[in-house]
C-alpha positions, 0 to 999 in steps of 0.5 A: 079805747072804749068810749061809753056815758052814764047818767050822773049819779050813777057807775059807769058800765065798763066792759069785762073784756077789750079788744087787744090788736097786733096779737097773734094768736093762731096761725094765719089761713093759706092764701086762696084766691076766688074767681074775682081775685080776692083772696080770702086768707085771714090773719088772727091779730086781734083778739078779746081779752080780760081788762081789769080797771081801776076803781072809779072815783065816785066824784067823777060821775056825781050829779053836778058832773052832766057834760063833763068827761073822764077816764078810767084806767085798766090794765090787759095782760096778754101773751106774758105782757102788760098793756093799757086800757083806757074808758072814756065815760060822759056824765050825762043827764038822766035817762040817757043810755048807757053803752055796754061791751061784753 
């Protein structure tokens, strides 16, 4: 789930990429542990990959929208499969920040 907001009246800026969790994609590091006993292997099951979103209806984020908050729907595919993406976007008043991701 990404969450951002846009001035109302304006797109909001929804990231290229999302993180996808629970996809391995190389090879867990050996164990090795330190003088402290922390052991400093690493699994890769998280990885950034490619969202494609749904067109976003430009009554969602239009100027009587401030306060009120919608979602966009995106599809991932990774590993051969299909996932869900969701943004949450907050009409905001003007000036705010808009958060962006990649």
């Amino acid at each position: 789930e990404y969450v951002t907001a846009t001035e109302a009246g304006t797109a909001p800026i929804l990231p290229k990429m999302v993180v996808a969790n629970g996809i391995a994609f190389d090879d867990p590091t050996p164990e090795y542990f330190g003088p402290t006993g922390h052991n400093f292997a690493e699994e890769f099951n998280s990885k950034l990959v490619p969202v494609e979103w749904e067109k976003v209806d430009k009554k969602l984020y239009a100027k009587d929208q401030v306060g009120k908050t919608f979602e966009v729907k995106g599809k991932v595919t990774a590993g051969g499969e299909e996932f869900d993406a969701v943004a949450k976007v907050t009409g905001c008043y003007t000036g705010c920040k808009q958060y962006r991701y990649l």
